[in-house]
C-alpha positions in Angstrom: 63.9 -2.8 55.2 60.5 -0.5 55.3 62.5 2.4 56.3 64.9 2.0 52.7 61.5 1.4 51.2 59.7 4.8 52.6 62.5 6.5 52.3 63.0 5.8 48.4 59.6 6.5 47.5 59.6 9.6 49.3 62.7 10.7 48.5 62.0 10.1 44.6 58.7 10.7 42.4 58.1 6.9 42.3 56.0 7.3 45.3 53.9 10.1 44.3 53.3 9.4 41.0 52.3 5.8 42.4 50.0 7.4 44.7 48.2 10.3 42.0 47.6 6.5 39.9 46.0 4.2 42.6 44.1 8.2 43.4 43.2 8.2 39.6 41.8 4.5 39.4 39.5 5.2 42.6 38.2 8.3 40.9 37.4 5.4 38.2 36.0 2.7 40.6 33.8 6.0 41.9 32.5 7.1 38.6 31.7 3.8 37.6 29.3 2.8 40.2 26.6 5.7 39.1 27.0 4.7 35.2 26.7 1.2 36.0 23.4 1.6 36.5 22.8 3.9 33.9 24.5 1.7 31.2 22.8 -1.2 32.3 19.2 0.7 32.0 20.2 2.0 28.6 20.7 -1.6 27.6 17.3 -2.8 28.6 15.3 0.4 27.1 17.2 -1.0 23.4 17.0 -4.5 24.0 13.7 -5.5 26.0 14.0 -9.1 24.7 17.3 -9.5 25.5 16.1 -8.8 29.1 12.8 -10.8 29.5 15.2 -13.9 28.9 17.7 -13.6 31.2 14.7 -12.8 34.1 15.8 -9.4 35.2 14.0 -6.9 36.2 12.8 -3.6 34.3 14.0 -0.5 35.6 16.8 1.5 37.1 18.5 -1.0 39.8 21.5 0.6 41.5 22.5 -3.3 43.0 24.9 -2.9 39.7 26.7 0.0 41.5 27.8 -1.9 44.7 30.8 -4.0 43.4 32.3 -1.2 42.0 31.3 0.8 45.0 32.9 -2.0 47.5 36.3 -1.7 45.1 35.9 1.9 45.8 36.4 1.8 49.4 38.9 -0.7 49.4 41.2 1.5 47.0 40.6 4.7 49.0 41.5 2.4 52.4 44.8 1.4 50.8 45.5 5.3 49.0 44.9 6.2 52.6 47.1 3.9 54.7 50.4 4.7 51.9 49.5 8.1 52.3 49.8 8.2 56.0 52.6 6.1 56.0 54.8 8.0 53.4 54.2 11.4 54.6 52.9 11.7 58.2 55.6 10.8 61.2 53.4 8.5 63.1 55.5 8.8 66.3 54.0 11.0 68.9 57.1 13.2 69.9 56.3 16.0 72.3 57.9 19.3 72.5 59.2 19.3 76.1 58.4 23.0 77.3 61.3 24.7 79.8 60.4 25.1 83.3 58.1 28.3 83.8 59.3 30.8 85.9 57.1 30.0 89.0 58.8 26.2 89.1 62.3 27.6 89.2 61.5 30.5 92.1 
């Protein structure tokens, strides 16, 4: 059954074009965990009181970044494993050599 599966989404663009999105949205997850924190200091500089209510702290925290960075590795793990399974032969065939000439004399 995974053989008819691999081989249709190699075979067809299904495959590849799933790969290039799952590629696109970690790109996403990536980008994401810098502006996080960037978005979420922006919001504090316009809305101090907003803030002092909730208890945060003032400042630049990159702890904002880690779920998307967490989601980040997680997608590039699976990208990785479809990737290798689609398009790398994962048996470990080895080219026999002939006999040298020394072994035959």
């Amino acid at each position: 059954m995974f053989k008819r599966l691999k081989r249709a989404l190699t075979e067809s663009y299904i495959g590849a074009i799933a790969l290039g999105w799952l590629l696109a949205q970690d790109i996403t997850q990536f980008v994401g965990a810098f502006a996080r924190p960037v978005e979420e200091w922006i919001s504090q500089r316009e809305y101090p009181g907003l803030r002092a209510q909730t208890g945060g702290s003032p400042g630049l925290s990159f702890g904002f970044a880690v779920p998307d960075l967490i989601r980040f590795a997680l997608i590039l793990a699976i990208w990785y494993a479809l990737v290798r399974w689609l398009y790398f032969d994962s048996s470990n065939k080895q080219v026999s050599k002939p006999p040298s000439r020394e072994q035959t004399v």
